[in-house]
C-alpha positions in Angstrom: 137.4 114.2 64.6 137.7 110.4 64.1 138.6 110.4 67.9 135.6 111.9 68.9 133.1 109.7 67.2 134.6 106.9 68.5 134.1 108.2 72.1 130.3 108.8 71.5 129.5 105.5 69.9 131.0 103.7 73.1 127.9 100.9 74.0 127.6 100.2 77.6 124.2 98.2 77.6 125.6 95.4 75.3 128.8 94.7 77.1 126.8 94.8 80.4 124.4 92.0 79.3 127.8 90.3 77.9 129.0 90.0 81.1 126.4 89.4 83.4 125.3 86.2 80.9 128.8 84.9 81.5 129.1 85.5 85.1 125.4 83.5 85.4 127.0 80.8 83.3 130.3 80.5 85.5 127.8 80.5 88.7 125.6 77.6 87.2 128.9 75.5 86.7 130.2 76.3 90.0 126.7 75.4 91.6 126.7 78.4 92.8 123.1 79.2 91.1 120.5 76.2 89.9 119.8 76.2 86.8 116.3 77.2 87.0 117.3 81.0 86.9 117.2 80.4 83.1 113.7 79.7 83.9 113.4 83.9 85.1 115.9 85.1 82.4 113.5 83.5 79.4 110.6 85.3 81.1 112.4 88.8 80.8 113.9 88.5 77.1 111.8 91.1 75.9 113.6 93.7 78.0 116.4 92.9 75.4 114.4 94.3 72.6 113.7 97.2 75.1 117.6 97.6 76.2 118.3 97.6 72.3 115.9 100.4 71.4 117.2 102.7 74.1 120.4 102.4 73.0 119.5 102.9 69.6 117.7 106.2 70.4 119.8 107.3 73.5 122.9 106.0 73.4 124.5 106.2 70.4 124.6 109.5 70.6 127.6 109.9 73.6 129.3 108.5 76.8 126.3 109.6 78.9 123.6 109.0 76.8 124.9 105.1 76.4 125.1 105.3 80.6 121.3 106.8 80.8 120.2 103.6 78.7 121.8 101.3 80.5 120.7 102.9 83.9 116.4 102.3 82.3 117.5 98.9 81.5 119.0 97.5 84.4 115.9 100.0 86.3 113.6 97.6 84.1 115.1 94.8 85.1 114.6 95.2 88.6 110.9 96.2 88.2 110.4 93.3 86.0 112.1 91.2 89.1 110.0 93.0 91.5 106.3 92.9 90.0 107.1 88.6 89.6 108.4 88.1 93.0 105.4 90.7 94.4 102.4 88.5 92.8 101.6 92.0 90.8 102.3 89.9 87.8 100.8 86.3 87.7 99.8 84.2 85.0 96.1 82.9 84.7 94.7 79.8 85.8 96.2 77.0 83.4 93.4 74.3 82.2 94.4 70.6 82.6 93.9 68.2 80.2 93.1 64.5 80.6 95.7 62.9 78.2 94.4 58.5 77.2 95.7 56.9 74.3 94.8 53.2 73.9 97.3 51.5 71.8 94.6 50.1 69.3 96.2 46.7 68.6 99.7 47.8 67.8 102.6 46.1 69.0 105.0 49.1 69.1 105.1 52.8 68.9 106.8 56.1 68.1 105.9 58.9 70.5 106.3 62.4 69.7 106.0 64.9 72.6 106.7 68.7 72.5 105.8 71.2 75.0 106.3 75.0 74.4 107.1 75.8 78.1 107.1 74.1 81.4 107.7 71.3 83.0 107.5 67.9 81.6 107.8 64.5 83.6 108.1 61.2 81.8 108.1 57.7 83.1 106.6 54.2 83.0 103.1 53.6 83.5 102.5 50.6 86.1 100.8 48.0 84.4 98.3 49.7 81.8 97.2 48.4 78.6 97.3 52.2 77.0 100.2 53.7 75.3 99.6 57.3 77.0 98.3 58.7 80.1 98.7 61.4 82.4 97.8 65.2 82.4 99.1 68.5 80.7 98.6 71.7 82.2 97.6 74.7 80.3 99.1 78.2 80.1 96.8 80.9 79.2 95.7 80.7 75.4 97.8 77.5 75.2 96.1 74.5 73.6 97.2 71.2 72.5 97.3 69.0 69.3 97.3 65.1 69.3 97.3 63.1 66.5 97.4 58.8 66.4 97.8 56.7 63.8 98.4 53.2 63.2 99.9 51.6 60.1 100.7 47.9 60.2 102.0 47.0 64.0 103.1 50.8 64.8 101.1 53.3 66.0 102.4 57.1 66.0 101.0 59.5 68.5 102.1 63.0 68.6 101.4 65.3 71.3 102.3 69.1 71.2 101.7 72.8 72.1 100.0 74.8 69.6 98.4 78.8 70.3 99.2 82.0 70.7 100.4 82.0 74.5 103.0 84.4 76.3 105.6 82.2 78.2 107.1 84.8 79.7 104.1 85.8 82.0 104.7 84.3 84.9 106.7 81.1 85.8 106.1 77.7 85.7 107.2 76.1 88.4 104.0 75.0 89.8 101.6 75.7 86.4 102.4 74.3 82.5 103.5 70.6 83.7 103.5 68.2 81.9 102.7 64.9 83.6 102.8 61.6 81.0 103.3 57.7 81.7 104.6 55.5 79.0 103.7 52.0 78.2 106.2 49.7 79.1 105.5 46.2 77.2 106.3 47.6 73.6 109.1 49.4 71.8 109.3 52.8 71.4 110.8 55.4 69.7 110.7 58.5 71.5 111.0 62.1 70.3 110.9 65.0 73.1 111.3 68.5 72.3 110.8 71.7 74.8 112.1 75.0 74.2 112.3 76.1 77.6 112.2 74.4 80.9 112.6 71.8 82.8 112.5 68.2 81.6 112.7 65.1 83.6 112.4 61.7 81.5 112.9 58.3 83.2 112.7 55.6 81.1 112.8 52.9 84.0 111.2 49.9 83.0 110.6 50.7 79.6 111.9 49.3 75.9 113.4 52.1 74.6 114.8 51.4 70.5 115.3 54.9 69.7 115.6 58.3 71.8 115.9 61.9 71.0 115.9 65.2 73.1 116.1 68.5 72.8 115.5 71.9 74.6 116.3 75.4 74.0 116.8 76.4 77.5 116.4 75.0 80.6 117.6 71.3 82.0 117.4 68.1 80.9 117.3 65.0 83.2 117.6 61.3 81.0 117.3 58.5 82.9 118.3 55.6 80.9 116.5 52.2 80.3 118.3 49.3 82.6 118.2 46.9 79.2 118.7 46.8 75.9 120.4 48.3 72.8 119.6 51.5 71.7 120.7 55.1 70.3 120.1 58.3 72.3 120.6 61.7 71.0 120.3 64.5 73.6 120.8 68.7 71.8 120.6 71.1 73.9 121.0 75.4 73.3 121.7 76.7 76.9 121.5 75.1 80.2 122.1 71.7 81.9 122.5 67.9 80.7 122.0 65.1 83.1 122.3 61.7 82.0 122.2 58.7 84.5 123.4 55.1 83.0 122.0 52.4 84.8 124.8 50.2 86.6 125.4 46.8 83.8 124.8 49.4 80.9 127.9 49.7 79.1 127.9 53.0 77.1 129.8 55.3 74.1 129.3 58.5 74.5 129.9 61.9 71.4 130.7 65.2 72.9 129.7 68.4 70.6 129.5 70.7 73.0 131.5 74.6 72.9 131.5 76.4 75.9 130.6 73.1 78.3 131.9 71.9 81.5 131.8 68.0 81.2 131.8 65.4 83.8 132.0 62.1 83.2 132.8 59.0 85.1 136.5 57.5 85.8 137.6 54.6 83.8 136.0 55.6 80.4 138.5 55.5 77.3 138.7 59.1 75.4 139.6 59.6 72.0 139.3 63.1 70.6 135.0 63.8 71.8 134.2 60.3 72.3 134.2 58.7 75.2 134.0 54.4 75.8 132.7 52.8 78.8 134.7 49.4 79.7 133.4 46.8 77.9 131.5 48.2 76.0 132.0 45.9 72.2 131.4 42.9 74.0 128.3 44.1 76.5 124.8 42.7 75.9 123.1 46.4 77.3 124.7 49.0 75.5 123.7 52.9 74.7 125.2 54.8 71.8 124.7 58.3 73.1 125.3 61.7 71.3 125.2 64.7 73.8 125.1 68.4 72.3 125.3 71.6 74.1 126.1 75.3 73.2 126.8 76.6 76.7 126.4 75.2 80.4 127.0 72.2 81.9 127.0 68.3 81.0 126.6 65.8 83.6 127.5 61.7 83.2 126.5 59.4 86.0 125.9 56.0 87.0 123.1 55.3 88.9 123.9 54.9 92.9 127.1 57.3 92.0 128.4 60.6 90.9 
């Protein structure tokens, strides 16, 4: 008896998703697939919910019933796959928002941005006496929040998706971007946050004191400052890390990262998760840089090399 309700309480939908996850993450690090395929998986989590309920109801109750489930979910799956690549499925027209911050007399600033979704695109603005510009396109029922204050010399601005909005209706390749300049004659402290995504910030040209980034899922490109002394602190959940040190910027770098491949430059010094550029005590352009990541891929370069 004991014997026989093992064999019809066999789950074939959860291994299944087990292993096709893993064999996704062994492609990414192989380069096999981009990394942008996370981009399509986000879009279709609900089909988990879906695939969880079918085998709650079917297949749970034998061999075959478990089999049937996971037959409808992968059959989902490829509909899903289908009506997204067709054009059946496409998300509505985004809105695009003018974003223009003066900087109101203060002599430095902390930045806060945080998309939902998307793309985002940092970088120096040539030449402007504002502490923001660019634009930030909308998803459907998407809207944004900015806040600016300035106490003293600092001014705080804080830019961030707020609504109720379904990112998983469509891609966003070519839709929620997130286009900003930064100021580059004052200090800033920068906070950027995405949960899923693509993120490229290039601090070129700017005074960077403090940095921090995070995503959920997705990739994150950090190109550092060419001067100066700062912290960075770089969390990810799933997906890609690319830092790029500029060549003259000495750097120490923490690893907390589980199932990562990291690559890093020759001649850096490792001790247990840390690893030291040469010269690093005595350089004048340093970065103390913290790097987290549950599971994908973690990328060290100098700029010009690999």
């Amino acid at each position: 008896m004991e014997k026989q309700e093992r064999k019809q309480s066999v789950s074939l939908v959860g291994p299944v998703i087990l292993i096709g996850l893993g064999t996704i993450f062994l492609l990414n690090n192989l380069g096999v697939l981009d990394w942008s395929v996370w981009e399509v998986i986000f879009r279709l989590w609900p089909i988990l919910l879906v695939a969880a309920g079918l085998e709650i109801i079917i297949g749970r109750r034998s061999v075959w019933g478990s089999l049937v489930a996971l037959v409808l979910t992968l059959a989902l799956v490829g509909g899903a796959l289908w009506l997204f690549e067709s054009g059946v499925v496409t998300r509505q027209d985004a809105a695009t928002e003018e974003i223009v911050q003066a900087l109101e007399g203060a002599t430095q600033a902390r930045v806060v941005i945080a998309p939902a979704v998307g793309s985002l695109r940092i970088e120096a603005l040539p030449e402007s006496a504002r502490l923001v510009e660019g634009e930030v396109h909308l998803g459907s029922g998407e809207r944004l929040r900015q806040a600016f204050a300035v106490e003293g010399e600092t001014a705080t601005f804080t830019l961030e998706s707020k609504g109720d909005f379904v990112p998983f209706a469509g891609g966003w390749g070519d839709g929620w971007v997130w286009d900003l300049g930064l100021n580059s004659d004052v200090p800033l402290e920068l906070d950027i946050s995405i949960g899923a995504g693509q993120s490229d910030v290039d601090l070129t040209g700017l005074t960077v004191s403090d940095l921090e980034v995070s995503m959920g899922v997705g990739q994150i490109t950090v190109v550092l400052p060419d001067e100066g002394r700062f912290e960075v602190e770089i969390d990810g959940g799933i997906g890609e890390i690319i830092v790029v040190i500029p060549e003259g910027m000495a750097a120490r770098i923490r690893m907390d990262t589980a199932l990562v491949h990291r690559n890093l430059p020759s001649g850096y010094r490792q001790r247990d998760d840390v690893y030291t550029s040469p010269g690093y005590d005595s350089a004048a352009n340093r970065v103390d840089l913290r790097v987290s990541l549950a599971m994908g891929n973690v990328l060290i370069r100098h700029s010009g090399g690999r």
